[in-house]
N, C-alpha and C positions, 0 to 999 in steps of 0.2 A: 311673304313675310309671316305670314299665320303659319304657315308650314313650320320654319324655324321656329317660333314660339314651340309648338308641341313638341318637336322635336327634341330640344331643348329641356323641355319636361320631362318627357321620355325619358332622356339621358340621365337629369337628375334623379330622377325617379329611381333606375336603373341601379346607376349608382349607391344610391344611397341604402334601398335593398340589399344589393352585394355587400356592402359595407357592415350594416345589420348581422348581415348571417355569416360573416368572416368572421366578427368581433370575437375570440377568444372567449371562455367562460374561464375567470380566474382560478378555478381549481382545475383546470387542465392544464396548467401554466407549469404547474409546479411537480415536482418528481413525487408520484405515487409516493403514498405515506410508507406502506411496507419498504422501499429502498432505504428508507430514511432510519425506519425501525429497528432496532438491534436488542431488544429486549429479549428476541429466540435465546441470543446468545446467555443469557443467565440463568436458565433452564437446563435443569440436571441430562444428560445422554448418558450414554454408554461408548460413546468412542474416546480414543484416547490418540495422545500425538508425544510419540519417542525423538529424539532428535539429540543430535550435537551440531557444535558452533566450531568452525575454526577457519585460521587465514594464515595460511603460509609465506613468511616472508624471505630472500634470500639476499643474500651479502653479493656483492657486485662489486666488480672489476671494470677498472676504462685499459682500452686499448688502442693505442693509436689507429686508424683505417686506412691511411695510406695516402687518403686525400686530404690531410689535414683537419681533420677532425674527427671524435674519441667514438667509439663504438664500448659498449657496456653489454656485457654479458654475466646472467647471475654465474655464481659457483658453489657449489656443496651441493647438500643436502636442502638449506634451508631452513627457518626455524619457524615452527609451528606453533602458533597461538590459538587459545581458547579462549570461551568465554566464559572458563572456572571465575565461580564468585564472583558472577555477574548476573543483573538481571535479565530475564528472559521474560517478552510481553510477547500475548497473543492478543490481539486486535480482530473483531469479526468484522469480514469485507464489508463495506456499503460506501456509499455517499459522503458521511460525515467521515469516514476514516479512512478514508483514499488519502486526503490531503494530510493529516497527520502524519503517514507513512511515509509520504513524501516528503515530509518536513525533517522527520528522522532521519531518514537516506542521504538528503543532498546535504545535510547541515550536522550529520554527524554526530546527534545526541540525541538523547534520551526522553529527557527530562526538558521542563518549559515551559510558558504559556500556551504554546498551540499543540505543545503533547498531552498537557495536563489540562485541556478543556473542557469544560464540564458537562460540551455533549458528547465527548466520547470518553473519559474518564470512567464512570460508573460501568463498564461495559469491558473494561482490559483485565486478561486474568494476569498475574506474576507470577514467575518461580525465578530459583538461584540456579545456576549450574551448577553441578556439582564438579569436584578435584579433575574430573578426566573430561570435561567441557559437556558432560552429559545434562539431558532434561528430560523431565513428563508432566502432560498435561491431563489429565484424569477427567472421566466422569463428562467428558463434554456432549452437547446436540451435534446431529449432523448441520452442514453448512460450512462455507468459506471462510478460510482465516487468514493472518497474518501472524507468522512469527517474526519478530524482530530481537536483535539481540547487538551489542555492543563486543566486540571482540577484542578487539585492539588499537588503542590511541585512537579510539573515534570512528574506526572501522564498523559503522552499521552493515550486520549482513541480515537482510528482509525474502522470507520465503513465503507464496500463497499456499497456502495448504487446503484440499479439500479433503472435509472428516465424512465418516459413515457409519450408521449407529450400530455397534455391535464390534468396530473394525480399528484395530490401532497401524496406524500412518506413521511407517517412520520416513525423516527427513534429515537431509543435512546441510545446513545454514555454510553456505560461505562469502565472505567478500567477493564481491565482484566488480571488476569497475563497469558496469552497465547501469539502467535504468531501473527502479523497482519496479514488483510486478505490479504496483498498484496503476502506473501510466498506460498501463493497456484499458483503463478506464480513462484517460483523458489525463493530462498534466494538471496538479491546483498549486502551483507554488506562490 
C-alpha cells in the first residue's frame, strides 16, 4: 500500500511538472508583432507597380444538345471592361489584411466596415484608373502587396504583387473565378 502512496506522488508530481513546463508563455501565443505591423508600408521606396484592370465579358447563345437540354457557347469577340474611373487600392500583405481582401473578393466591394477598418485603413494607398483601365503606384518600399480593383458590376479582380527597391512590376489584374491570392495564407471570412 505504501508503494501506491509514492507512486501516486510520483505520478502527481510528474504530472504536474509536465504541466508547468508546457504551460504556454502568453506572448508566444500570439503572431509575432512584425506579421501584424504594416507601418514598412508608409515609408517612401523606390519601386513602383504599373498595371491595368480588365474582364472580358461575352454574349452567349443556348443551343439545344440533343439530349434535351441547352448547351451555351459564348460568341464574338466579347466586350472588354476596365476599371477606367475606378478605384485602385494597394493593401500591404499581412495578417490584418488577408481578411479584408477576402472580404473584397467573395462580397464584391470596395467599400464597408471590414474594408474600411481602422487597422488596416491608415495603411491602403488609392489611385483612379485612368480612360484606357491603366494605373501607377510610385515611390513604394520593397515588400508584398495587394492590388485590388473593382472592374465591373462588382467584379473584384485581386493581385499579390511582390515590389523591389529600384524595380517597377508591371501587372495585370483580372477577374477570375478563383480564390484570392490572400487564401494561400489561410481562409478569414
Amino acid at each position: 500500500m505504501a508503494v501506491f502512496k509514492v507512486m501516486n506522488k510520483y505520478i502527481l508530481i510528474t504530472a504536474a511538472l509536465f504541466l508547468a513546463g508546457c504551460h504556454p508563455d502568453p506572448d508566444s501565443v500570439r503572431a509575432p508583432a512584425t506579421a501584424w505591423d504594416m507601418s514598412w508600408s508608409t515609408k517612401e521606396g523606390t519601386a513602383t507597380i504599373t498595371g491595368s484592370a480588365y474582364h472580358i465579358y461575352f454574349d452567349y447563345h443556348y443551343y439545344p444538345s440533343g439530349n434535351g437540354t441547352m448547351q451555351t457557347l459564348p460568341v464574338g469577340p466579347g466586350h472588354k471592361f476596365t476599371c477606367a474611373g475606378h478605384d485602385v487600392q494597394l493593401l500591404p500583405q499581412s495578417p490584418a489584411s488577408d481578411p479584408v481582401v477576402d472580404h473584397m473578393f467573395r462580397y464584391g466591394t470596395m467599400t464597408g466596415p471590414k474594408v474600411d477598418s481602422a487597422e488596416v485603413a491608415p495603411f491602403v494607398r488609392h489611385v483612379t484608373c485612368d480612360a484606357d483601365g491603366q494605373f501607377t503606384f510610385s515611390n513604394l518600399p520593397a515588400g508584398v502587396w495587394y492590388a485590388v480593383t473593382n472592374i465591373w458590376q462588382g467584379n473584384i479582380a485581386v493581385k499579390e504583387i511582390r515590389t523591389q527597391s529600384g524595380q517597377t512590376t508591371s501587372v495585370t489584374l483580372k477577374h477570375d473565378w478563383n480564390y484570392p491570392p490572400s487564401w494561400r495564407h489561410g481562409p478569414h471570412l
